[in-house]
N, CA, C and O atoms as a MOPAC input file, in Angstrom:
PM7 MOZYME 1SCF
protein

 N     36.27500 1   -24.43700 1    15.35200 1
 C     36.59900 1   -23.15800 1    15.95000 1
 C     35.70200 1   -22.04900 1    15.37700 1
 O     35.16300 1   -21.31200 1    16.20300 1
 N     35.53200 1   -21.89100 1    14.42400 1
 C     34.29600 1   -20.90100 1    13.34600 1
 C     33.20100 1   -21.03500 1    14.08300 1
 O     32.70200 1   -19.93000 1    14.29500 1
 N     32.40600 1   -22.21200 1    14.73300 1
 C     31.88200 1   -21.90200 1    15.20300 1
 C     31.69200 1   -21.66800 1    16.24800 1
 O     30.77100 1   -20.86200 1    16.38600 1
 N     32.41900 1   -22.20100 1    17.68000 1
 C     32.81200 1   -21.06700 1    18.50000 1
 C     32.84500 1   -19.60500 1    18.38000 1
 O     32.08400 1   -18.85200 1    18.98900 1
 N     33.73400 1   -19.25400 1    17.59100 1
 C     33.61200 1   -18.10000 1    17.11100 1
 C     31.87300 1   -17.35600 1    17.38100 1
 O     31.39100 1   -16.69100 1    18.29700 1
 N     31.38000 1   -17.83400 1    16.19100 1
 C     29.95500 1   -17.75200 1    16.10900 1
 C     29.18900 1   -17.73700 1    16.95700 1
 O     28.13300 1   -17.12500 1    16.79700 1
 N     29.47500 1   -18.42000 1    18.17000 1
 C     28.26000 1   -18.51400 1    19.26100 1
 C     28.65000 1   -18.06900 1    20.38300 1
 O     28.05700 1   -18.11000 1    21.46100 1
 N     29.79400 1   -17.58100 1    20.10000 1
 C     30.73900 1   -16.45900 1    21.25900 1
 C     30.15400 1   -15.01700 1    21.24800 1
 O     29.76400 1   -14.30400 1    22.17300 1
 N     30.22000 1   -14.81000 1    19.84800 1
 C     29.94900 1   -13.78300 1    19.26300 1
 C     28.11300 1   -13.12000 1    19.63400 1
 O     27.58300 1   -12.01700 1    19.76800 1
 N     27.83200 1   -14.07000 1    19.66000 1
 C     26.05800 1   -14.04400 1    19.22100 1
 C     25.73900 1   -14.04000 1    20.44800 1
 O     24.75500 1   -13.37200 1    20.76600 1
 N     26.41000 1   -14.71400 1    21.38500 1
 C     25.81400 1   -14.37300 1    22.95200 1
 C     26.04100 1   -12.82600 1    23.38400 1
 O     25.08700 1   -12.13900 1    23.75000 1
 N     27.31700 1   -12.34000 1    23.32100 1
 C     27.84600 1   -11.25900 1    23.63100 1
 C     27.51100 1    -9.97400 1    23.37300 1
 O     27.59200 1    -8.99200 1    24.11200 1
 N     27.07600 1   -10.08100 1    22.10900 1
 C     26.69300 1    -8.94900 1    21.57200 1
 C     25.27900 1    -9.16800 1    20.35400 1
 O     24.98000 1   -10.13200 1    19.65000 1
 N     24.61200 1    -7.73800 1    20.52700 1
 C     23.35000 1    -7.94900 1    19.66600 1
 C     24.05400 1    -8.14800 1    17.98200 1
 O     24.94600 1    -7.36000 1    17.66500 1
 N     23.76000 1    -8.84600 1    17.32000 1
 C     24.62600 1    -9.00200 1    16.22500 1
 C     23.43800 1    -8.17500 1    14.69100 1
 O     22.60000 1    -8.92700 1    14.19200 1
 N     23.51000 1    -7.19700 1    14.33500 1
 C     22.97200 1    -6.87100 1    13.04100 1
 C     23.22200 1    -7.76000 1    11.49900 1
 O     22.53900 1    -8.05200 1    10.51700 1
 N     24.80700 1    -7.99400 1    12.03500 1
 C     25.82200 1    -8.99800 1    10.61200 1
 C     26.50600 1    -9.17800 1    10.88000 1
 O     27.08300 1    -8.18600 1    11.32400 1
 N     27.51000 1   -10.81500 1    11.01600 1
 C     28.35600 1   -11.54200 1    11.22000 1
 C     29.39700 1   -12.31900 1    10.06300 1
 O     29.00300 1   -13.13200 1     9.22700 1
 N     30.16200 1   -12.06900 1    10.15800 1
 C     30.36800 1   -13.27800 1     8.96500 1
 C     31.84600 1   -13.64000 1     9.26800 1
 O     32.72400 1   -12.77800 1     9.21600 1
 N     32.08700 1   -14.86100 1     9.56900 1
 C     33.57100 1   -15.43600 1    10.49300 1
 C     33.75500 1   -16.41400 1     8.90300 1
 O     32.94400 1   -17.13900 1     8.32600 1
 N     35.26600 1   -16.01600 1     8.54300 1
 C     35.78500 1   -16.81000 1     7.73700 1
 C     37.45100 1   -17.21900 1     7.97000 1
 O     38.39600 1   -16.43800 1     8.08100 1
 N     37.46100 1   -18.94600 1     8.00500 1
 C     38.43800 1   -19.32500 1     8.40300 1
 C     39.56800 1   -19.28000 1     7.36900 1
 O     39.40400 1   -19.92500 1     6.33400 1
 N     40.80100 1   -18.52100 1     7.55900 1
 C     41.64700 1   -17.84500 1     6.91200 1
 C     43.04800 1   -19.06200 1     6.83300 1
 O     43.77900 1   -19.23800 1     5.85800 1
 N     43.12100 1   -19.83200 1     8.26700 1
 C     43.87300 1   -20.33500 1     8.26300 1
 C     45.02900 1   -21.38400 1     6.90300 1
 O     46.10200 1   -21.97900 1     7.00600 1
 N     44.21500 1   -21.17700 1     5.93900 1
 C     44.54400 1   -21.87600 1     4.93600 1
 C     45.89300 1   -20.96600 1     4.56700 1
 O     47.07400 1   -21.27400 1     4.40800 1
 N     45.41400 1   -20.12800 1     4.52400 1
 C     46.43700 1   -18.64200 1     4.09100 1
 C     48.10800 1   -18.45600 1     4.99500 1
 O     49.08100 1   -17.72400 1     4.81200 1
 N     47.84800 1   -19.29500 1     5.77600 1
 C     48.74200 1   -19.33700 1     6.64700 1
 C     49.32400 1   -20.43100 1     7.37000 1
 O     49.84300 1   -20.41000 1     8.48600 1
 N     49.16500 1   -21.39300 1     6.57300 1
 C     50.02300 1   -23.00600 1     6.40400 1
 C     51.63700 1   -22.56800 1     6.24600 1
 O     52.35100 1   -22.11200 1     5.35200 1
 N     51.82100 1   -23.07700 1     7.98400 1
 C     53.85100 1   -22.86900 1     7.55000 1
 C     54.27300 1   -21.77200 1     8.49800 1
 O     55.18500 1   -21.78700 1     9.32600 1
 N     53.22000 1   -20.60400 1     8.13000 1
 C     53.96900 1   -19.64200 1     9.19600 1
 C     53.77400 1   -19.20900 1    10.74700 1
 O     53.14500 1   -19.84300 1    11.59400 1
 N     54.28500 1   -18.29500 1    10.87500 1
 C     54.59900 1   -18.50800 1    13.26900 1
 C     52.99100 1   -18.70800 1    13.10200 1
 O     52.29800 1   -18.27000 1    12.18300 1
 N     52.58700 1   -19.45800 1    14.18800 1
 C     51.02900 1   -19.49000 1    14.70400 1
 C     50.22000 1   -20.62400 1    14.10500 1
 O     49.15400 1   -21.04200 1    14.55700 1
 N     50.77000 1   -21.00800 1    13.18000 1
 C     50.00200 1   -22.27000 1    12.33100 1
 C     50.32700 1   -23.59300 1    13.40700 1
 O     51.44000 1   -24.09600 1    13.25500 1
 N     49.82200 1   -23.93600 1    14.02200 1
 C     49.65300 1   -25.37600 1    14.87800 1
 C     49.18000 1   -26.81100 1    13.86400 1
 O     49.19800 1   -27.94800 1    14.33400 1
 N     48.79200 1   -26.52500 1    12.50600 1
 C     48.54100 1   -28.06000 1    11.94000 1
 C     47.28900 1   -28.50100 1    12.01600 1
 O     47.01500 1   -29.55500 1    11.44300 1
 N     46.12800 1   -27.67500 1    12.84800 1
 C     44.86800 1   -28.06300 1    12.76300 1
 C     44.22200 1   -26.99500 1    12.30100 1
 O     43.38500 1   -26.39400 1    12.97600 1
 N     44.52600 1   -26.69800 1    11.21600 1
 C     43.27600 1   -25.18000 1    10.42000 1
 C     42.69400 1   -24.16100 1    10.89000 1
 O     42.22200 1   -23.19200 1    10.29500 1
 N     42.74700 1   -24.46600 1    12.28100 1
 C     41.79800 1   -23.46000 1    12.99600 1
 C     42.78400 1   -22.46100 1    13.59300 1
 O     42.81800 1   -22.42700 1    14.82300 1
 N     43.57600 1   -21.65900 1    12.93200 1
 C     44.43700 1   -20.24800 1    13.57700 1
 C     44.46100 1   -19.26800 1    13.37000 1
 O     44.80800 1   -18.36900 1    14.13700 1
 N     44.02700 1   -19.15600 1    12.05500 1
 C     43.47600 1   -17.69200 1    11.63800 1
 C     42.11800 1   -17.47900 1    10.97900 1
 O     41.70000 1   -18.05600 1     9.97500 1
 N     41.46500 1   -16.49800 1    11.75400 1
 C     40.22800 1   -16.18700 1    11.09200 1
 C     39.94700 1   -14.42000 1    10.89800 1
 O     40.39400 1   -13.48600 1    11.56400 1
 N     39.14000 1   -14.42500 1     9.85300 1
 C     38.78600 1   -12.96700 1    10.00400 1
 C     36.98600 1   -12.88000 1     9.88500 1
 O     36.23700 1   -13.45700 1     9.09600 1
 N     36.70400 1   -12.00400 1    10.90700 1
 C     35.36000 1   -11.50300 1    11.22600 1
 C     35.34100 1   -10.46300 1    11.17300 1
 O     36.10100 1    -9.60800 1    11.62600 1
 N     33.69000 1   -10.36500 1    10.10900 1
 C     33.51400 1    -9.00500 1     9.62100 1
 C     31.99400 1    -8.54700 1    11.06000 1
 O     31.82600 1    -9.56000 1    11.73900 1
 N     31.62300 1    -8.09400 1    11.24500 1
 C     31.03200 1    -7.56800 1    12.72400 1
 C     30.29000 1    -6.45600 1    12.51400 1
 O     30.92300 1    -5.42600 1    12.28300 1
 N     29.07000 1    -6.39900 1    12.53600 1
 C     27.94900 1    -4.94700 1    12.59400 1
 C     26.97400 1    -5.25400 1    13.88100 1
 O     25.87900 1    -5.78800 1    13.70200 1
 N     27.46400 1    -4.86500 1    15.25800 1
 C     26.97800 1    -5.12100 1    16.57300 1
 C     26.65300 1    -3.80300 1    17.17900 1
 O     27.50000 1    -2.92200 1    17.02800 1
 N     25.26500 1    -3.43700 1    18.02500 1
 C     24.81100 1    -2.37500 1    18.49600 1
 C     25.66000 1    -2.09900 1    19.65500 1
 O     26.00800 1    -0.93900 1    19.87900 1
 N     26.03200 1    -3.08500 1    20.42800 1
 C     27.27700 1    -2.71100 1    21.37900 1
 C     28.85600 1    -2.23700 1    20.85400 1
 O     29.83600 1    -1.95900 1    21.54500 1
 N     28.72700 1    -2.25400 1    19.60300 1
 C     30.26000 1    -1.92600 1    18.72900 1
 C     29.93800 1    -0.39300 1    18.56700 1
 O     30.76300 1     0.42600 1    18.97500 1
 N     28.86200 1    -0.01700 1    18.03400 1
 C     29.13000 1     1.04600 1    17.78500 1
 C     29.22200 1     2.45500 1    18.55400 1
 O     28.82000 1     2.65900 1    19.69900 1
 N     29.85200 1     3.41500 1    17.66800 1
 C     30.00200 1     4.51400 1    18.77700 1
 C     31.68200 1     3.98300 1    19.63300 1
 O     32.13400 1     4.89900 1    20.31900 1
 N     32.12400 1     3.32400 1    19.63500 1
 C     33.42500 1     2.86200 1    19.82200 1
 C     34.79500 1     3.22500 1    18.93300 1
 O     34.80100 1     3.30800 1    17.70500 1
 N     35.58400 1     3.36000 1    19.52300 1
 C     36.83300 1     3.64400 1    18.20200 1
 C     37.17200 1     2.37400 1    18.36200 1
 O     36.97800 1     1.50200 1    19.20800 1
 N     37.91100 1     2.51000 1    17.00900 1
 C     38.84100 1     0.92200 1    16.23600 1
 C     39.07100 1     0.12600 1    17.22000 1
 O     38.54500 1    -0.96100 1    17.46000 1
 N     40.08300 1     0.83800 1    17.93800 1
 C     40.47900 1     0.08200 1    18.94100 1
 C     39.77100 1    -0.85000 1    20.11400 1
 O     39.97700 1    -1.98900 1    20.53200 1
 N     39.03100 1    -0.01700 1    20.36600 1
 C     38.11600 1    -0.50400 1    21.39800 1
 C     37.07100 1    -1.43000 1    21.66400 1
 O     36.75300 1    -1.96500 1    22.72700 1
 N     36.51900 1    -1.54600 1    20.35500 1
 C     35.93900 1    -2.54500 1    19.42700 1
 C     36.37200 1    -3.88100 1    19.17900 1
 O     35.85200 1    -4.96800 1    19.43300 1
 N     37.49700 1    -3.54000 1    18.59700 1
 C     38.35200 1    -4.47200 1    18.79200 1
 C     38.85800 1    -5.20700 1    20.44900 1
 O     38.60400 1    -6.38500 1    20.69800 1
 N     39.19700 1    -4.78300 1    20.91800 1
 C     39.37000 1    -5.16600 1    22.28600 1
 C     38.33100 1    -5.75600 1    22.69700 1
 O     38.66400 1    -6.78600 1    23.28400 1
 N     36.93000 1    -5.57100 1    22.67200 1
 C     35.97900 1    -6.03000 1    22.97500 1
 C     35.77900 1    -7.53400 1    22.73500 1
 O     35.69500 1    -8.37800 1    23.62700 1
 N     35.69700 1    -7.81700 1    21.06900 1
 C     36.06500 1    -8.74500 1    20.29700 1
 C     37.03800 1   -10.09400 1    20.76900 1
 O     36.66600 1   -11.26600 1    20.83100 1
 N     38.52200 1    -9.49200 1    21.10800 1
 C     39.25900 1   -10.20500 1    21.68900 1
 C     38.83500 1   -10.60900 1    22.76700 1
 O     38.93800 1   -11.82300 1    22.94900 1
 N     38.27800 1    -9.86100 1    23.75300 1
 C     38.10300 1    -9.87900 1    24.84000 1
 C     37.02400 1   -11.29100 1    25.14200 1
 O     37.18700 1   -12.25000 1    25.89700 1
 N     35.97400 1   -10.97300 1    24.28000 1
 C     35.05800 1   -12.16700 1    24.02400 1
 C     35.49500 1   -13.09300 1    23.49700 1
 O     34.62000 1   -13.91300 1    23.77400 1
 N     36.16000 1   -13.57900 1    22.96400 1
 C     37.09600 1   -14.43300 1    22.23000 1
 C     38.12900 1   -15.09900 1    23.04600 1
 O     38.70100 1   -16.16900 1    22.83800 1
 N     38.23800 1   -14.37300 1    23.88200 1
 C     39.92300 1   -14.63300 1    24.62100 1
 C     40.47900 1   -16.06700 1    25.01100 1
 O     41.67700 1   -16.33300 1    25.09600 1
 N     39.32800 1   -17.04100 1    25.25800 1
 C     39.34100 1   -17.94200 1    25.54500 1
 C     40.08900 1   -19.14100 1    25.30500 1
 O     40.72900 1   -19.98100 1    25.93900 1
 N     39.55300 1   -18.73100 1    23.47500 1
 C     39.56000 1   -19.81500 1    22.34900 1
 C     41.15500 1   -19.32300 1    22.17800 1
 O     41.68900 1   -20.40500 1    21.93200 1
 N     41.87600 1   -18.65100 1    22.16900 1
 C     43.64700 1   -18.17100 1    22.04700 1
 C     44.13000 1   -19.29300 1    22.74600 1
 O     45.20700 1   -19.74600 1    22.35900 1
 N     43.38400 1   -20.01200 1    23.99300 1
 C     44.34300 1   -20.92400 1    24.76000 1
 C     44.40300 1   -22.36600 1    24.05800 1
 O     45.27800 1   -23.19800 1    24.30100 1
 N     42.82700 1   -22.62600 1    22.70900 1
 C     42.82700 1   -23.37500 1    22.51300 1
 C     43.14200 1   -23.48600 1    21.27400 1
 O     42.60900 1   -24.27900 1    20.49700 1
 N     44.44700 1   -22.33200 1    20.86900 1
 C     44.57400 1   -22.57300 1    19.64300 1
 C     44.85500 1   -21.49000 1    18.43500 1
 O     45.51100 1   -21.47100 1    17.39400 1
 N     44.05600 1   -20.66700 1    19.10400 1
 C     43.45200 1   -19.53000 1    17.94100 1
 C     44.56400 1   -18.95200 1    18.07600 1
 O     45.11400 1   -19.04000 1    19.17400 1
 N     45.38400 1   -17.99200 1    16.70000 1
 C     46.60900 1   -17.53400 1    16.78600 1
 C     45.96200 1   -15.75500 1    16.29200 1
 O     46.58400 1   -14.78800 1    16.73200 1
 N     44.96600 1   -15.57300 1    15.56600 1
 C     44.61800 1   -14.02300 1    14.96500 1
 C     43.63100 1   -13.97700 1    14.75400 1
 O     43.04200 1   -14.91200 1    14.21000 1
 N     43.27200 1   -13.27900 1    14.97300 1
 C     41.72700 1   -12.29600 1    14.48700 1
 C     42.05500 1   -11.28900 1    13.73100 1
 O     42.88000 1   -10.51900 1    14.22300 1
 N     41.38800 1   -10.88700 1    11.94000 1
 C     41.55400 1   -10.18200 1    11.51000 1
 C     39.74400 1    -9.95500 1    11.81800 1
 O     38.80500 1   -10.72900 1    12.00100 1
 N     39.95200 1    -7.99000 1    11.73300 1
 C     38.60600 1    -7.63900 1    12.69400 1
 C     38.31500 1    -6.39500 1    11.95100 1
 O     38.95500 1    -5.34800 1    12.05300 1
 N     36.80900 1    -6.70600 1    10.84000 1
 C     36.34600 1    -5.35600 1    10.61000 1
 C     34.93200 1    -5.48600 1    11.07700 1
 O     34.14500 1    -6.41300 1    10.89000 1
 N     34.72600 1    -4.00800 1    11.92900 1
 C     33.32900 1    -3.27500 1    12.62900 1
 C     32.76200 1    -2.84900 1    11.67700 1
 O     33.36100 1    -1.84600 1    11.28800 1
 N     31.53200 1    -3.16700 1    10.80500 1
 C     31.23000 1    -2.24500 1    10.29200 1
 C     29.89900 1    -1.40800 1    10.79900 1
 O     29.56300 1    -0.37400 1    10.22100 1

């Protein structure tokens, strides 16, 4: 899934700095954990299409590109723009 992530990411947007780290470990047991590692991740993000955007929107973007991988699994995105 990380790398999905990764090549979701890299098509979508011009990427300056990326860095997707799978979190799911952190979250063995609780709502959203399915048993295959891949449910929580957090991506840190410095994209020329991000900026000039508020939090939000950015974010939305993110998901939006992403949205996919939620059906196959993915339970969170923790999401910093920098």
């Amino acid at each position: 899934m990380k790398k999905e992530i990764e090549e979701i990411l890299q098509k979508q947007f011009q990427i300056d700095f990326l860095e997707v780290v799978n979190n799911s470990h952190l979250h063995a047991g609780h709502l959203g954990d399915n048993g295959t590692g891949n449910t929580h991740f957090k991506i840190e993000i410095k994209a020329r299409e991000l900026e000039g955007l508020s939090k939000i929107n950015a974010h939305r973007a993110i998901n939006k590109a992403v949205g996919k991988l939620f059906e196959k699994g993915l339970h969170a995105l923790e999401i910093k723009v920098k």
